[in-house]
N, C-alpha and C positions, 0 to 999 in steps of 0.2 A: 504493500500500500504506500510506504515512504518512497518507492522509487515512481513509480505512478505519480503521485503529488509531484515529485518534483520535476518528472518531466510536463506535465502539465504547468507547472510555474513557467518553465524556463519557455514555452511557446507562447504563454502568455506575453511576457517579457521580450520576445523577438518578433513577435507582429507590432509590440509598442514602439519598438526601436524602429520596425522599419517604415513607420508612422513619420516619425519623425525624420530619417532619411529622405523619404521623398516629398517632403515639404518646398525640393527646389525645385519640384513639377506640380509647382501647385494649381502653374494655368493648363495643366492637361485633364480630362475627366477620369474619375474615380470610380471604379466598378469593381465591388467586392465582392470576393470569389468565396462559395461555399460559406457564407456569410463570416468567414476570416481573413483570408486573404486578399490583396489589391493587384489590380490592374490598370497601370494611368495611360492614357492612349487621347488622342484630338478629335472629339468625339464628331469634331464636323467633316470628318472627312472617314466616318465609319456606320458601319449599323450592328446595332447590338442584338444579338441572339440571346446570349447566358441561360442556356437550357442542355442537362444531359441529352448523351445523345439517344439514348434510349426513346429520350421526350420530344425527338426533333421529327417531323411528319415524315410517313413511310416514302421514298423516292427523292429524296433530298441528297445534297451530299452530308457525308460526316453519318448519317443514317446509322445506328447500330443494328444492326440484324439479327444478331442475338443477345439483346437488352439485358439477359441475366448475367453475362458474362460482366469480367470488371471493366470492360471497355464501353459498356452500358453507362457506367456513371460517370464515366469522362464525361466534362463540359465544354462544348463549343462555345468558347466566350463573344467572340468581337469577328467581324472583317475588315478588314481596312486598306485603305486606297492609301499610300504615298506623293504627295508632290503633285498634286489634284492628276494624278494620273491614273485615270481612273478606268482605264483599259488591263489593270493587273492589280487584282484581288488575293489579297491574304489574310489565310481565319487561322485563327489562333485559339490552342485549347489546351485543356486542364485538366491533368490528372494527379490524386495524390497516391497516386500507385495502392501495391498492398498493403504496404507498411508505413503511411507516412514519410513517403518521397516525393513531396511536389515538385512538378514539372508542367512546364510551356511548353508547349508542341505548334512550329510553325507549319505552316502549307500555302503552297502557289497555285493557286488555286487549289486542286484536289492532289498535289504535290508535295510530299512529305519533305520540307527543307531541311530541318535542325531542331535540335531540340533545347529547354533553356532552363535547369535544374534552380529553381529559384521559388522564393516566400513571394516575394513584391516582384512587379515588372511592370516598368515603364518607357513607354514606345513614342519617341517624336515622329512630328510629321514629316521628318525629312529619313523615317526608315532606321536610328537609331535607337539599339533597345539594352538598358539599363537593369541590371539584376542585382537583386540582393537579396540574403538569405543565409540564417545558420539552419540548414538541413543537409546533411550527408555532408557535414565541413568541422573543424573542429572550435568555426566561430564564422560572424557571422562576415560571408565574406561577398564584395562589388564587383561589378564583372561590365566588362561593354561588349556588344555584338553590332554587328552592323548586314546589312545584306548588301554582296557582290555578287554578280553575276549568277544571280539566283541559288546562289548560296548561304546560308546562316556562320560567317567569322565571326570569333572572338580578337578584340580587338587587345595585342599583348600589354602587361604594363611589366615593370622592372621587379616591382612587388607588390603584395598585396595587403590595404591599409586594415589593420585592425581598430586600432583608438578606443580601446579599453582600458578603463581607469579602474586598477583592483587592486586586491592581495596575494601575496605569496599564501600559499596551505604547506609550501615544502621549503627548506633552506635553498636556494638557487645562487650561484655564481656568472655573473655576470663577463664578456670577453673582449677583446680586441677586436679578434676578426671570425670570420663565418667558420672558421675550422677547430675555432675552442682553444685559442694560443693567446698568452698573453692577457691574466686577468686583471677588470678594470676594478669589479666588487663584491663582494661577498654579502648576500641580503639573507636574516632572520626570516625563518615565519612571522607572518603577519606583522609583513612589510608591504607600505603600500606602493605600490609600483604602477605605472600605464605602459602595454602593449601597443606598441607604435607600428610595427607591420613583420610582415611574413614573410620570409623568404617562398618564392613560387616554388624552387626548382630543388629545395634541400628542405625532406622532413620534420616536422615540428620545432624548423628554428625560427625564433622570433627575434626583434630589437626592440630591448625595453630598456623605459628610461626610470631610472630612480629618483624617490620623492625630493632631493636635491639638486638632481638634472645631472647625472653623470649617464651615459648611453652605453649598452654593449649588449653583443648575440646571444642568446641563452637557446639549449634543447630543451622543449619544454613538452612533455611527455603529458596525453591527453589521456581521461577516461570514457567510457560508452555511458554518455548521459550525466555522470559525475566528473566533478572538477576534481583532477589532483594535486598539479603544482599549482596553476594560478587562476583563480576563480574566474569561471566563465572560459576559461580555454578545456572544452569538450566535447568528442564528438556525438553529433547529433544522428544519430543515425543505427541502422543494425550493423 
C-alpha cells in the first residue's frame, strides 16, 4: 500500500510540474488527455476529435476493429494542418500502454511517422513538438522533435536539463570531470543540493551544484519508483 501511495504522489507531482513547464505555450490550446494529461497545439489550425478509438464511427480512419483489445482505448486526440497548409493532415494519438507508458503516436495522414514517449506535448504551428515527462526516465526529462521530410527527428541537445532542487538520502562525492577524477566535494546526507543536468550519453551521471555553488559530476544510482541517493532522481517506470 506504501509503494502504491507513493507512486501515486509522485504523478500527482509531475503533471503539477509539467503544468507549470508549459506555461511558455500558454497562447496554444489546452486539451486534457484522459482527464490528466495535456496537449497544447493552435487550435485554429486543427479539429478536435479526443475520442477512443473504439468510440470513433465504424469506416473512419484510426477505427479500432477490435475495440476490446488495448488499442480500443487509444485516443485519437487532434489533427492538425501546419503552416495553413492544409493539403497535409496529421492526427495524433494517445496511449498509456499496459503499464502506464504514455505515448504520442504521430500519423501522415493514415501514416505511422514517430512516436513521442511523453506526460505533456506541445505542438507549434510551424510543426515543432515539445515533450516532457518523468515516465520510463529517471526524472522528468524535455525533449524537441521536429518533422522533416515526413519524418518524426529528435532534435539533439548536449544534455539534458534536470533543475531539481533537493537532498542527498546517501553520502555522494562530488568531481572534476565526467570520469570520476579529481574530487571537488564530499556532501553528508541531507544535504541540500540542485540537479543541474544529465549527461545524455553516460549512465546516471549528473552535474550538481552545492548549496554554496561549488559544481561537479556525480553517478547517481536510481531506484524503481523510490529515490535513493537524491530525492526525486527515480525511475518511473517497470
Amino acid at each position: 500500500m506504501k509503494k502504491i501511495l507513493t507512486i501515486v504522489f509522485v504523478f500527482i507531482t509531475i503533471i503539477a510540474k509539467g503544468q507549470e513547464e508549459f506555461s511558455a505555450f500558454s497562447y496554444l490550446y489546452e486539451l486534457k488527455v484522459a482527464n490528466s494529461f495535456s496537449i497544447f497545439f493552435d487550435k485554429t489550425n486543427a479539429r478536435i476529435i479526443n475520442k477512443q478509438r473504439k468510440d470513433i464511427p465504424k469506416g473512419e480512419p484510426f477505427y479500432c476493429e477490435y475495440p476490446e483489445d488495448l488499442d480500443g482505448e487509444t485516443i485519437v486526440l487532434v489533427e492538425l494542418f501546419f503552416n495553413d497548409n492544409y493539403n497535409t493532415k496529421y492526427t495524433i494519438l494517445y496511449s498509456e500502454g499496459s503499464s502506464s507508458d504514455p505515448e504520442f503516436s504521430i500519423y501522415l495522414e493514415e501514416s505511422h511517422i514517430g512516436d513521442i514517449k511523453a506526460v505533456d506535448l506541445a505542438i507549434t504551428k510551424s510543426g515543432n513538438f515539445y515533450a516532457s515527462g518523468h515516465a520510463n526516465t529517471n526524472f522528468n526529462e524535455r525533449r524537441k522533435y521536429q518533422l522533416k521530410n515526413d519524418e518524426l527527428i529528435e532534435i539533439k541537445q548536449p544534455f539534458l536539463y534536470v533543475g531539481l532542487k533537493s537532498k542527498t538520502l546517501e553520502g555522494i562525492t562530488l568531481f572534476e570531470t565526467k570520469d570520476l577524477k579529481n574530487k571537488v566535494a564530499t556532501l553528508p546526507i541531507g544535504y541540500d543540493v540542485e540537479v543541474i543536468l544529465a549527461d545524455q550519453y553516460i549512465e546516471d551521471l549528473y552535474l550538481i551544484k552545492t548549496k554554496f555553488g561549488l559544481i561537479g559530476w556525480a553517478q547517481i544510482e536510481s531506484g524503481q519508483y523510490i529515490s535513493k541517493v537524491i530525492e526525486g532522481i527515480r525511475y518511473m517506470g517497470d
